[in-house]
Backbone bond lengths (Angstrom), bond angles and torsions (degrees), N, CA, C in turn:
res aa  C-N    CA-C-N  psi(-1)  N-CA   C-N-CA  omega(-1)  CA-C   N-CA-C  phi
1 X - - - 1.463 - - 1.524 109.43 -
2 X 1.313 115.78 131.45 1.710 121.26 169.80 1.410 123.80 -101.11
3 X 0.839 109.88 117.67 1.765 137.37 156.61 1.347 92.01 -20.95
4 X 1.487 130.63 132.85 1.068 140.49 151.98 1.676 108.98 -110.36
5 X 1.409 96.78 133.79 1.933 103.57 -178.76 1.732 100.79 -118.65
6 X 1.660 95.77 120.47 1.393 97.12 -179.70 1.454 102.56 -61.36
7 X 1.359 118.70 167.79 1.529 136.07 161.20 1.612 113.07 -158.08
8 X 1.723 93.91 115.97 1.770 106.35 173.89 1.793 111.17 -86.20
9 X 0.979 114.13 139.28 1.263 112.87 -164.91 2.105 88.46 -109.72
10 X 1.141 113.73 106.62 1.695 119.05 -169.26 1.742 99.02 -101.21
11 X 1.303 95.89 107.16 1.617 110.91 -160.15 1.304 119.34 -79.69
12 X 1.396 142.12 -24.46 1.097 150.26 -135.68 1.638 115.17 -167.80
13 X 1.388 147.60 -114.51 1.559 165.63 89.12 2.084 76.71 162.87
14 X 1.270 90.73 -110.29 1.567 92.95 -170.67 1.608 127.63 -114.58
15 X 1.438 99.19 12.64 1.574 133.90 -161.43 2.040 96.05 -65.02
16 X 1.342 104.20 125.06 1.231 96.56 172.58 1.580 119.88 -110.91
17 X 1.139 102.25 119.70 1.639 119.01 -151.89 1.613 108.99 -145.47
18 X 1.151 100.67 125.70 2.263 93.54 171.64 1.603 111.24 -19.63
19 X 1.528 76.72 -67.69 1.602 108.47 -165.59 1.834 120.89 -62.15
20 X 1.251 112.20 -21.30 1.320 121.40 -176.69 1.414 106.49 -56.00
21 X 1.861 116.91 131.09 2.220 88.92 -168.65 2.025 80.37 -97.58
22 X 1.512 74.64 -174.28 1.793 88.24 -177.29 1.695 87.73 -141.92
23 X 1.028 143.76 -28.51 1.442 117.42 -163.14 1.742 91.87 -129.11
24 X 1.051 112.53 167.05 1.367 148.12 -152.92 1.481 99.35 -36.24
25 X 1.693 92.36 -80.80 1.513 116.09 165.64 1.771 123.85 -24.02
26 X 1.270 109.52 -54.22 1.473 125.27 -163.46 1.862 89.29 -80.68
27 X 1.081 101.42 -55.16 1.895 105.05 -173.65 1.283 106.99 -32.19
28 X 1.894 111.96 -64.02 1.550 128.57 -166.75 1.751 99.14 -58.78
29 X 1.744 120.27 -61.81 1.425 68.95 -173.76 1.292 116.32 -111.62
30 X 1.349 122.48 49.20 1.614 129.53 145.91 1.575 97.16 -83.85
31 X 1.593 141.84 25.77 1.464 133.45 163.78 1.441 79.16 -135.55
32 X 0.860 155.38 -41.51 1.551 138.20 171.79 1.604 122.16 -50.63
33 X 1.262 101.69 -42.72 2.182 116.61 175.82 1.157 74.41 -57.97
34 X 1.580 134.59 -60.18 1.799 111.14 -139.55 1.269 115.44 -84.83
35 X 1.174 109.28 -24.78 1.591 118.66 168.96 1.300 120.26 -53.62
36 X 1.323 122.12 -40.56 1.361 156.12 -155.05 1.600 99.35 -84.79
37 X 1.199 105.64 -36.34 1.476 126.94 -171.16 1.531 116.17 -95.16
38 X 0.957 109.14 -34.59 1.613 119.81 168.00 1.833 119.50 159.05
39 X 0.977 105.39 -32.36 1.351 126.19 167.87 1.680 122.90 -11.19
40 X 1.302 139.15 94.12 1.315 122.93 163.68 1.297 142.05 -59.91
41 X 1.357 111.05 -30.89 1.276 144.00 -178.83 1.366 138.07 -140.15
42 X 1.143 129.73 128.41 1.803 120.60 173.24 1.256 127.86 -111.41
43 X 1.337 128.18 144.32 1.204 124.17 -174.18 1.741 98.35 -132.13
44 X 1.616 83.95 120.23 1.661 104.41 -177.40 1.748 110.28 -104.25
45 X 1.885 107.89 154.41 1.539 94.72 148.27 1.438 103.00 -119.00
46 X 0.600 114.23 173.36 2.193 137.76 179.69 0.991 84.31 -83.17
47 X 1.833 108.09 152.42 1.392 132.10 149.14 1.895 99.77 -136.62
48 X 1.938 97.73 151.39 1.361 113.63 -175.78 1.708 83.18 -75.55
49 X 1.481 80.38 168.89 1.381 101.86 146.04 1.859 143.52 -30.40
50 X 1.329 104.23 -49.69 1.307 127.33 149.52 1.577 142.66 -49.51
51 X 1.941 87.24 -21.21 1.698 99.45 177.69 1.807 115.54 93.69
52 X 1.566 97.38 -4.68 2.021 110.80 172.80 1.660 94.30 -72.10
53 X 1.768 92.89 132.97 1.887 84.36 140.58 1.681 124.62 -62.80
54 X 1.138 86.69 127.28 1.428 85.44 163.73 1.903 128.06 -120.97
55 X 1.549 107.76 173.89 1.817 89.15 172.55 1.644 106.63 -106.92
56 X 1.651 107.86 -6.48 1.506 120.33 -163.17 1.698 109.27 -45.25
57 X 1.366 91.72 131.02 2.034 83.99 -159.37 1.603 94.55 -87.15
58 X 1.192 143.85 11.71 1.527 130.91 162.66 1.980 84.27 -68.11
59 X 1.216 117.77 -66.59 1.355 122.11 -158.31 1.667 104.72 -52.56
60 X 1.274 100.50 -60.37 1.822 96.03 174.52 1.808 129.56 -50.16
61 X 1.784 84.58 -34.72 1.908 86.20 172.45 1.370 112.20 -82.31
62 X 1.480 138.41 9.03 1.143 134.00 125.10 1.289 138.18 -35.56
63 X 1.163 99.09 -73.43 1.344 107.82 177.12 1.679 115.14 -58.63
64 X 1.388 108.22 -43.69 1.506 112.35 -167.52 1.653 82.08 -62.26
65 X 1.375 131.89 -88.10 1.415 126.96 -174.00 1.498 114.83 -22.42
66 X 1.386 144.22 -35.67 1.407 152.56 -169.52 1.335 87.83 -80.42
67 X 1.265 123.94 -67.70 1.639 107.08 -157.94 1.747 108.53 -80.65
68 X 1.290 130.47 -15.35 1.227 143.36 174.47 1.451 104.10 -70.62
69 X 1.089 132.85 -20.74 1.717 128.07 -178.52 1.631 94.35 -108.17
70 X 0.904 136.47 -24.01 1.760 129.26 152.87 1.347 116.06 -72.02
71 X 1.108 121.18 -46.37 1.420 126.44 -165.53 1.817 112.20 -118.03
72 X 1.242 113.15 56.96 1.681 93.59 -165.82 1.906 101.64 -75.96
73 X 0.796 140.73 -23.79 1.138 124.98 167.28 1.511 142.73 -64.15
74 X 1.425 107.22 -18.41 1.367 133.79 144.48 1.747 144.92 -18.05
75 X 1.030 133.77 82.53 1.477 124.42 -161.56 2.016 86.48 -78.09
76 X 1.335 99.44 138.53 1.283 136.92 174.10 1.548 132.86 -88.14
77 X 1.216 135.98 70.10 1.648 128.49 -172.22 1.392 90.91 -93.76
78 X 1.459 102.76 150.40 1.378 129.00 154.86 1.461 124.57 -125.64
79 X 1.129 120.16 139.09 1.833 115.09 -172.86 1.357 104.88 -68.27
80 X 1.102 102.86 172.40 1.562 127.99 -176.76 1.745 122.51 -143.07
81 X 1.438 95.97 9.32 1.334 122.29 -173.42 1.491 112.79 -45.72
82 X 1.308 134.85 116.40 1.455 140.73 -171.21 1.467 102.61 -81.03
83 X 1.781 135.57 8.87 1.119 129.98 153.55 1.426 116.42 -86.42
84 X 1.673 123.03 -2.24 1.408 125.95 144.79 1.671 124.42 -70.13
85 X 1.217 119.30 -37.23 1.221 142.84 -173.25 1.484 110.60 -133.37
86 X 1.277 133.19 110.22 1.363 135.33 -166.37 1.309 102.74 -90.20
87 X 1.405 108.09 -49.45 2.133 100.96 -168.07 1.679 95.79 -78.99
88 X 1.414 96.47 149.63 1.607 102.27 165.09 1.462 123.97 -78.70
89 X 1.179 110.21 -18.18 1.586 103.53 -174.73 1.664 95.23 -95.73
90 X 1.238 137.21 -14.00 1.467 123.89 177.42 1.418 106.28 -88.83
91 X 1.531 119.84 -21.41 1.230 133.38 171.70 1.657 111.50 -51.91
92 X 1.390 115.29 -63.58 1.231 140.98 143.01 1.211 128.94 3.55
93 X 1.235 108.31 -82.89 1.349 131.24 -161.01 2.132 97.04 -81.65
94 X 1.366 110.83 -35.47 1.589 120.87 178.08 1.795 112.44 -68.60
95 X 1.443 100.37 -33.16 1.409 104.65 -173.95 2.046 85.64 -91.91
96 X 0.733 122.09 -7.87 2.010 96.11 -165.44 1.785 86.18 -94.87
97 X 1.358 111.92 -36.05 1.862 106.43 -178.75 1.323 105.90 -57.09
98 X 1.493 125.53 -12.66 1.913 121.22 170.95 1.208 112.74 -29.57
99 X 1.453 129.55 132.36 1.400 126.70 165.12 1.787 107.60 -107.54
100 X 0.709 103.13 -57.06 1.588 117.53 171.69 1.613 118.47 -80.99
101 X 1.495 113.61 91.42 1.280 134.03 170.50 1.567 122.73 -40.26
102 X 1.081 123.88 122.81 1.879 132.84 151.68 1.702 96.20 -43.34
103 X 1.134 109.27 167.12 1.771 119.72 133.34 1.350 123.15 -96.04
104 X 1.381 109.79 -6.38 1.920 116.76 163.44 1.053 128.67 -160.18
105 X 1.290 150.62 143.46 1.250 143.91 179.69 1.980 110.66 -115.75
106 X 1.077 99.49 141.14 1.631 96.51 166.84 1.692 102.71 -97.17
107 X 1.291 99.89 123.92 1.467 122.57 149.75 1.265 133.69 -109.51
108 X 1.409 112.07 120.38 1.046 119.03 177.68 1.402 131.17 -72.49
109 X 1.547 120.51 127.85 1.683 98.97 -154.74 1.958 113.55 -83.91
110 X 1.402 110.13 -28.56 1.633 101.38 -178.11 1.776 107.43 -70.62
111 X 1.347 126.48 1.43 1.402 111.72 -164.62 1.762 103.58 -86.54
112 X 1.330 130.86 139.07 0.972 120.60 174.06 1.564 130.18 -42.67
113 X 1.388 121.39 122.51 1.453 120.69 154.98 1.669 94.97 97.13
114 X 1.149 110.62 12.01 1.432 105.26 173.86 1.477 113.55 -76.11
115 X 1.547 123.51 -22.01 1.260 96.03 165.67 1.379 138.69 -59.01
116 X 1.641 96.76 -63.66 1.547 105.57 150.60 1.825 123.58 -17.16
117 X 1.063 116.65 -83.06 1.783 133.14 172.74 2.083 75.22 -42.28
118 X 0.971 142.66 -120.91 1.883 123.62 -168.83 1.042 98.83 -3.31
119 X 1.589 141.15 -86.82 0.952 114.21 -133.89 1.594 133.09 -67.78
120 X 1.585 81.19 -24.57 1.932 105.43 178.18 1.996 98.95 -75.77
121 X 0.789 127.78 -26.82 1.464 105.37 174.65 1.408 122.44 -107.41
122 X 1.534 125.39 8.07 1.131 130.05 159.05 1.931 109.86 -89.25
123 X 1.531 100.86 -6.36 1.679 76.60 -175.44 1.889 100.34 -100.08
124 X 1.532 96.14 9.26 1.180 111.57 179.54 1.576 122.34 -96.47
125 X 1.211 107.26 -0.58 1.518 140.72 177.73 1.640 115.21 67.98
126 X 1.555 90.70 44.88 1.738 100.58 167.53 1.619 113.61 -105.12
127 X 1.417 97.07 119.50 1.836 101.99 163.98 1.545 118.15 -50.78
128 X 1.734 111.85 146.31 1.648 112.65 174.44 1.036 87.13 -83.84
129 X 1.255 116.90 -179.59 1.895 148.62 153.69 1.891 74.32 -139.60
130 X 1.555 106.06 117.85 1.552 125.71 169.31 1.556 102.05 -73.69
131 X 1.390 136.19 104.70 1.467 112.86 162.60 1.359 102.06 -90.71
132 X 1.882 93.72 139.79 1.386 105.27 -178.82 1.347 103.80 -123.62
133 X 1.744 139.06 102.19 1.273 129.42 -172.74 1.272 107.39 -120.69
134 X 1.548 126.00 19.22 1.112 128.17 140.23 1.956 129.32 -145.72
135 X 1.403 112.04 172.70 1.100 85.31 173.59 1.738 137.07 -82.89
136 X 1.109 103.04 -14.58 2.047 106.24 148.43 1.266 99.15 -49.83
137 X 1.331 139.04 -38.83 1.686 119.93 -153.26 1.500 100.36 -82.66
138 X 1.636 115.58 -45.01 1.299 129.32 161.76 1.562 103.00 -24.25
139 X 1.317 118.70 -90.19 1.263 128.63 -163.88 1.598 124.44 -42.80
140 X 1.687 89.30 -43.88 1.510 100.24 -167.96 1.659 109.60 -76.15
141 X 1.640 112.77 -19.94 1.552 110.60 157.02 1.413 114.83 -72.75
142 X 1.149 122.85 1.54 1.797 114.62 170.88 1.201 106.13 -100.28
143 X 1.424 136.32 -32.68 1.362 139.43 -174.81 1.563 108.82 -96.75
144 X 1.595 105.75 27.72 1.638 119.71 171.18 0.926 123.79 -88.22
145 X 1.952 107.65 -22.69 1.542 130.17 -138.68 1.339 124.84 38.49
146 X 1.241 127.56 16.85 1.155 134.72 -165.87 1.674 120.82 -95.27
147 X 1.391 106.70 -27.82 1.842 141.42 -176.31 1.720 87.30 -39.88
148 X 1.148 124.21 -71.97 1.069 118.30 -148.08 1.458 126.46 -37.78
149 X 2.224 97.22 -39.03 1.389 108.52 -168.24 1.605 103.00 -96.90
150 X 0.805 145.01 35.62 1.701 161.98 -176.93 1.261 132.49 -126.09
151 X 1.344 125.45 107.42 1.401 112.28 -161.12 1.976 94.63 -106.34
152 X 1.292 95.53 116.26 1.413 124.93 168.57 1.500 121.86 -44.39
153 X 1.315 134.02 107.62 1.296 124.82 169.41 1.597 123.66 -63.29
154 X 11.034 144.79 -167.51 2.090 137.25 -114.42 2.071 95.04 -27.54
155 X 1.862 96.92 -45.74 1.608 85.40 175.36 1.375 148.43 -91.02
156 X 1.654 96.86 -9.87 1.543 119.84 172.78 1.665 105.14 -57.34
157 X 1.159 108.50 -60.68 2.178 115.25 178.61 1.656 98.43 -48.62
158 X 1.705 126.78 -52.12 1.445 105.48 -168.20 1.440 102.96 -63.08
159 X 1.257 127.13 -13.93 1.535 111.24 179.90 1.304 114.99 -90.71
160 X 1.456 102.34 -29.06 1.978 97.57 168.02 1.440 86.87 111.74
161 X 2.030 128.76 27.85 1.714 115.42 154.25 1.004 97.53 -73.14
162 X 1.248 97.16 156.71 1.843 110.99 130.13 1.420 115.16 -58.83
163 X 1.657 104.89 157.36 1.698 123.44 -167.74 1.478 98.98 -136.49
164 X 1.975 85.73 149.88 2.029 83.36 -164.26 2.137 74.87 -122.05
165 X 1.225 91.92 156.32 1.748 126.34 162.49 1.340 159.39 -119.25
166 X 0.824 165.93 -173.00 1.389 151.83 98.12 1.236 96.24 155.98
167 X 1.884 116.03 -150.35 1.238 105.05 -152.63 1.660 85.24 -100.96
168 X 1.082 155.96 -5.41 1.305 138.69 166.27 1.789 111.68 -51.62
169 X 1.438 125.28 -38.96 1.096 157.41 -166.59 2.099 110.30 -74.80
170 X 1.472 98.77 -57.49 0.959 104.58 -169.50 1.535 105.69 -169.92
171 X 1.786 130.45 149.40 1.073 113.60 154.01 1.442 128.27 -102.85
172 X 0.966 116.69 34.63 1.934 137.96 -130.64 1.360 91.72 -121.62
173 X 1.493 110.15 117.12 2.020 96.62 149.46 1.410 103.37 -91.73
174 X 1.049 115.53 179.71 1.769 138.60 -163.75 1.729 100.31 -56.45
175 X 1.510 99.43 -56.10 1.594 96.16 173.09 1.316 111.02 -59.05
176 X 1.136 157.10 -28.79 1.237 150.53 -162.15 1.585 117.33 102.30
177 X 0.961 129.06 9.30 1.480 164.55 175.32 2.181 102.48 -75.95
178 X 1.039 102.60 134.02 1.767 124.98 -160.55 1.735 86.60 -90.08
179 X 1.207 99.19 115.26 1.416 103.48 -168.19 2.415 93.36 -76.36
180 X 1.825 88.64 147.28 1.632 85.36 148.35 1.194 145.03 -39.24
181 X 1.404 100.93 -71.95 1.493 105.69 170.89 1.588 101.32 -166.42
182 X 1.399 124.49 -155.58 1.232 141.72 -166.57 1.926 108.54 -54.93
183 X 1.377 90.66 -52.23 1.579 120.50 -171.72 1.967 92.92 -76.84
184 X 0.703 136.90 -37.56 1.383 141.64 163.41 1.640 113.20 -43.69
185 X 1.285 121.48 -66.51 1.256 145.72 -143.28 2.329 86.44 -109.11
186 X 0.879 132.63 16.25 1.342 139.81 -174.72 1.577 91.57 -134.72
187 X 1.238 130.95 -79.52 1.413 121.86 -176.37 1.064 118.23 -64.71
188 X 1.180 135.97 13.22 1.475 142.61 164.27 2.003 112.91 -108.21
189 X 1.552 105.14 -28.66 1.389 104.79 165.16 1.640 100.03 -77.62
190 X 0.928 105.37 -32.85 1.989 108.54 -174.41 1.161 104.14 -57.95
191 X 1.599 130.15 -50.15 1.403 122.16 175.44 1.055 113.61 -57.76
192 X 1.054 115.13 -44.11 1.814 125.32 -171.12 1.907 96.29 -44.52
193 X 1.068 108.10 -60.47 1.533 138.19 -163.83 1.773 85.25 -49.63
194 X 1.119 106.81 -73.19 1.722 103.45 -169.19 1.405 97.70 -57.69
195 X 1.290 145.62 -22.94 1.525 130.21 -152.95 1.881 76.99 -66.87
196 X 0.953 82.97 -74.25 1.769 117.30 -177.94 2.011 110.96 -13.15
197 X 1.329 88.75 -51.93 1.888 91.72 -163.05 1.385 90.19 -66.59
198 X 1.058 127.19 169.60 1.722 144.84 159.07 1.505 117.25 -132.46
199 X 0.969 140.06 123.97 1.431 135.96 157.28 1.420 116.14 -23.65
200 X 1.669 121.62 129.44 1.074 98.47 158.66 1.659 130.72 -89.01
201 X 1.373 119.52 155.36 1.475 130.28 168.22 1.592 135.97 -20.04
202 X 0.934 131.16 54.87 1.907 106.22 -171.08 0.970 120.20 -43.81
């Protein structure tokens, strides 16, 4: 029996890259290459018209619809990052008018009001992705009580996580080399991934 290691292929955020897409079209199949490539999942942000991230859910149910008619088998995150939206209660109030659901969102845990923003999209039947980019953020998602219902994203594989990518993440392959694009930087974590799995024993 083989170990399967998830891998999110994180397509876009604010990364400036050729290849990084910004509108609907370009997103779906920059999450289609990665799928294609090894990818289980993608995690996108929206951009307006203008080329801003945005959280505005006409703009996000774009995209979610764009990459969902390429990819319907696909689990879907979108950020929730309060460096799109600074106040928490306008943050709030923009993400609860959503009509058209993710299958996950990354939240980041030190940003204000992110529990709250959890609690309103898990009773809505959206998965977290916990971002943890420090160790207060670590902590302060355990002293949320919330850890339990959240599944947490070279050393993550020896333990047997899942591993996230792409050009939001990094534009770097392993050598130090400027990755292609999304689909580039996914089949190269994918190899990584098989070096990694082993058969188990009978």
């Amino acid at each position: 029996m083989q170990t399967t290691i998830f891998l999110q292929a994180a397509l876009n955020g604010d990364r400036i890259h050729p290849a990084a897409p910004r509108n609907p079209t370009a997103i779906a199949e920059a999450a289609r290459a990665a799928v294609d490539a090894g990818a289980q999942s993608v995690h996108v942000h929206a951009f307006d018209d203008t080329g801003r991230e945005t959280l505005d859910g006409a703009a996000c149910a774009k995209v979610l619809r764009a990459i969902r008619a390429l990819c319907p088998e696909t689990s879907i995150s979108l950020t929730t990052s309060a460096a799109i939206v600074g106040d928490p209660r306008e943050r709030f109030s923009i993400v609860e008018a959503w009509e058209e659901m993710p299958d996950l969102v990354t939240a980041n845990q030190g940003e204000p009001g992110i529990v709250e923003l959890c609690e309103l999209l898990l009773s809505r039947g959206v998965g977290i992705e916990a971002g943890l980019l420090s160790l207060d953020d670590a902590r302060a998602f355990v002293l949320s009580g919330l850890a339990g219902r959240w599944a947490v994203n070279r050393r993550g594989l020896d333990r047997g996580h899942g591993i996230r990518t792409g050009l939001e993440d990094t534009p770097l392959l392993p050598d130090g080399k400027q990755a292609r694009d999304n689909a580039d930087l996914v089949a190269t974590a994918a190899r990584l991934i098989r070096a990694h799995v082993r058969p188990s024993v009978l």
